[in-house]
Structure formats: structure tokens, C-alpha cells
C-alpha positions, 0 to 999 in steps of 0.5 A: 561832840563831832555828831553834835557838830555834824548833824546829818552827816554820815560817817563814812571815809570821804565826807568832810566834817567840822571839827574843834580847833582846840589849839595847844595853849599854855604848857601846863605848870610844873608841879613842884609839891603835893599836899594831901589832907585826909580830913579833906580827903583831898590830894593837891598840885603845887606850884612852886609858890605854893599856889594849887594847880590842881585839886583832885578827890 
């Protein structure tokens, strides 16, 4: 990505460059479960009411 951003410039110590400000954002929710479905071969993150933060295979 930083190449894509500076096209052209050398990496070398000295030269300036752009770089994404990609910011901290919001803390990531506290998982209060795991749900795992082996028909689905899914494993799920939980919230505490129970919505998914994240699903992974």
C-alpha cells in the first residue's frame, strides 16, 4: 500500500512519504460468548445481548 501511495519514490532513510492515517476508532466490544456450530463449521463472537461481533470459518 505505501508503494501504491508513493509512486516513484525511493525508499531510502531521509525521503518523505504518505502514509494512511488510519485513526484508533472505537475499542473493540468485549466478547461475553462463543457459539460454535459444527454443521456450519462456524465459530461465533458474542456480545452480551447475544448479537455477533465476529464470525470466523
Amino acid at each position: 500500500m505505501l508503494r501504491m501511495l508513493n509512486p516513484g519514490v525511493g525508499f531510502r532513510p531521509g525521503k518523505t512519504l504518505i502514509v494512511p492515517d488510519v485513526g484508533r476508532g472505537d475499542p473493540p466490544a468485549a466478547v461475553a460468548g462463543i457459539e460454535v456450530d459444527k454443521g456450519a463449521r462456524l465459530v461465533r463472537a458474542l456480545d452480551p445481548s447475544g448479537k455477533w461481533l465476529a464470525v470466523y470459518p
